[in-house]
N, C-alpha and C positions, 0 to 999 in steps of 0.2 A: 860585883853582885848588885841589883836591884834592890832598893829602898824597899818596894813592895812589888807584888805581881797580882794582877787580880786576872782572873781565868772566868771569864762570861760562858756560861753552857746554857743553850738554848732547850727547854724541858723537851720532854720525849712526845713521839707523837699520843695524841688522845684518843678518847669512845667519841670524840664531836669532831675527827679528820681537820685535824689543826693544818694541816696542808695543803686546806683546798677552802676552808671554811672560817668566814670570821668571827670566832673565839674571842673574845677581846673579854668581856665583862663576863660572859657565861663561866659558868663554873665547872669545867667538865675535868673530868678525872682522868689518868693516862691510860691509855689501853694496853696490854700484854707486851704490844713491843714497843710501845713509849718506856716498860718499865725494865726490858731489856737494850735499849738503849741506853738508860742510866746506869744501868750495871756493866755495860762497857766502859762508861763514862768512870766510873767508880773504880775498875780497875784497872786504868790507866795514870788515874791519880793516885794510884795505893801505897805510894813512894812517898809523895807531896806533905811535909808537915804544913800542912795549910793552921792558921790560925782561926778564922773565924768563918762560915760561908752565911750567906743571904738569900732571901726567895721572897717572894709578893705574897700577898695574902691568900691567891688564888691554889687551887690545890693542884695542880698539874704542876707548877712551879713549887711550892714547899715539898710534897710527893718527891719530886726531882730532888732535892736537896736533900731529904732523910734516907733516900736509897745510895747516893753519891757519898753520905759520910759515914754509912753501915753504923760500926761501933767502933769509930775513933770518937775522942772526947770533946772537940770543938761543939763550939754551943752552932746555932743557927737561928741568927737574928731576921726577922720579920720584919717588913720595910714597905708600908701601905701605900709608901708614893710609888713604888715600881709595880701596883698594880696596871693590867693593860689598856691600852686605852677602850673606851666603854663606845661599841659599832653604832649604839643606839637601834633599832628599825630593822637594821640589817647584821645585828647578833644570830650568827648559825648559817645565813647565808653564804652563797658561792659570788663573787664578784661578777657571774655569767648570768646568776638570777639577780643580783641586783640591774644588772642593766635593762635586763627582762623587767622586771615588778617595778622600777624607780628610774624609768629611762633621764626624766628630768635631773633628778641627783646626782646620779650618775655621771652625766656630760659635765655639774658642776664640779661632784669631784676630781675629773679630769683635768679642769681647766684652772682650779684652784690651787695655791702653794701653799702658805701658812694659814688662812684662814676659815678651811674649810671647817664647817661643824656637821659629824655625822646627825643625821635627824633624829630628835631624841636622844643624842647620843654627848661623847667629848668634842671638841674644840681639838686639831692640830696645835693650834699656838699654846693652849691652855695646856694640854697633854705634854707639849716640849717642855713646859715651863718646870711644871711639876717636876718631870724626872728628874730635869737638867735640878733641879736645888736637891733630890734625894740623892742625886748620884755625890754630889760635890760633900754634902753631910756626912753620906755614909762611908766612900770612899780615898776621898781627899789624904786623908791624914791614915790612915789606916797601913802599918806596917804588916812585913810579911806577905804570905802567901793570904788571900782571901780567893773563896768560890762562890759564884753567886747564880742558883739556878733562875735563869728570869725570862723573858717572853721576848720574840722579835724584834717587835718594837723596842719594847724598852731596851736591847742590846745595842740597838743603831743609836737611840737617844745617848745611852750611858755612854759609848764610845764618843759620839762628835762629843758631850759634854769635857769628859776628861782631856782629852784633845784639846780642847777649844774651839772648835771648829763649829760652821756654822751647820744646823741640821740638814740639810740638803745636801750638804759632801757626807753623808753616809746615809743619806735616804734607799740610796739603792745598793747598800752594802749588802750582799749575800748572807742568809743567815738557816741553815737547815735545821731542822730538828736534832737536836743533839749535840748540836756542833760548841768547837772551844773559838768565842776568842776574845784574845791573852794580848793585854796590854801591862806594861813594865814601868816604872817611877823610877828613876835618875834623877839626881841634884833637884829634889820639887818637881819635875817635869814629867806629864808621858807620855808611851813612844806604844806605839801598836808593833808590836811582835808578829801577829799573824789571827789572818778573820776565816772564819769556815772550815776550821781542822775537823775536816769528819774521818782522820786515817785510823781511829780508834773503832771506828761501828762497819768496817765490812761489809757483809751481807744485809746490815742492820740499816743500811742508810737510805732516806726515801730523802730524793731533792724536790724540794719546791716547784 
């Protein structure tokens, strides 16, 4: 058996189309089937004597984690560094209007790796930085089952973090709405079990 398991569920879709739109700092709340997605999410854990779960300040992320615990007794701890990274400029937009409205930006974002800064906005390397010390704080030592509803980004971060790995090997790890994934602790150590389990949501499931 596993030291601990911590199970990463991605919040459900939002009213601000989290699947198409960057959400990052905005504060948008889930829509109808973001909040039927948690409730697949909920009753596929309805087994799990999870210990504690986690969520960002943001409410489509805490949302996510009050409908996921219904009324079992675990607390759910609030963790301000796994808030999302903040778009600046281009909060709400489509990646198709930012190339439109900020063709300049744009190209740099492209060409950029760690140190791009959204305008107005986070810093990449700064945003890594952050998670990577909330993940290792909150997670490290943490026995048991924990659930943590958190946001894309921060999914990819918290994984390479625990990992060790450097952020760019899971830059473009898959992450959908809803979805589990469930990394395992042996001897100090962890092992990724499995990234993007959407077999829980069905007809519920909208891919990126």
């Amino acid at each position: 058996m596993p030291e601990s398991q911590l199970i990463l569920v991605r919040h459900g879709e939002t009213t601000g189309e989290s699947r198409i739109r960057l959400n990052g700092a905005t504060d948008v709340a889930l829509s109808e089937h973001g909040r039927a997605q948690m409730r697949a999410a909920r009753d596929r854990l309805s087994d799990s004597q999870v210990a504690f779960a986690v969520s960002s300040p943001l409410r489509r992320s805490h949302e996510s984690a009050v409908i996921i615990r219904a009324t079992k007794p675990y607390d759910i701890q609030v963790v301000d560094g796994f808030r999302e990274i903040d778009f600046g400029q281009w909060e709400t937009w489509t990646f198709a209007e930012v190339a439109e409205r900020d063709p300049d930006g744009y190209r740099r974002y492209q060409n950029a790796v760690d140190e791009f800064q959204f305008p107005g906005g986070d810093s990449r390397s700064a945003f890594r930085q952050r998670v990577k010390e909330a993940s290792i704080q909150t997670f490290d030592t943490a026995r048991g089952i924990t659930i943590a509803a958190l946001h894309k980004g921060i999914i990819k971060v918290v994984t390479a973090a625990l990992l060790r790995a450097h952020p760019s090997e899971h830059a473009h790890q898959p992450c959908d709405l809803g979805s589990f994934t469930i990394l395992e602790r042996e001897g100090g150590k962890w092992h990724l079990k499995s990234i993007n389990d959407v077999s829980h949501l069905g007809i519920l499931h909208l891919s990126d």
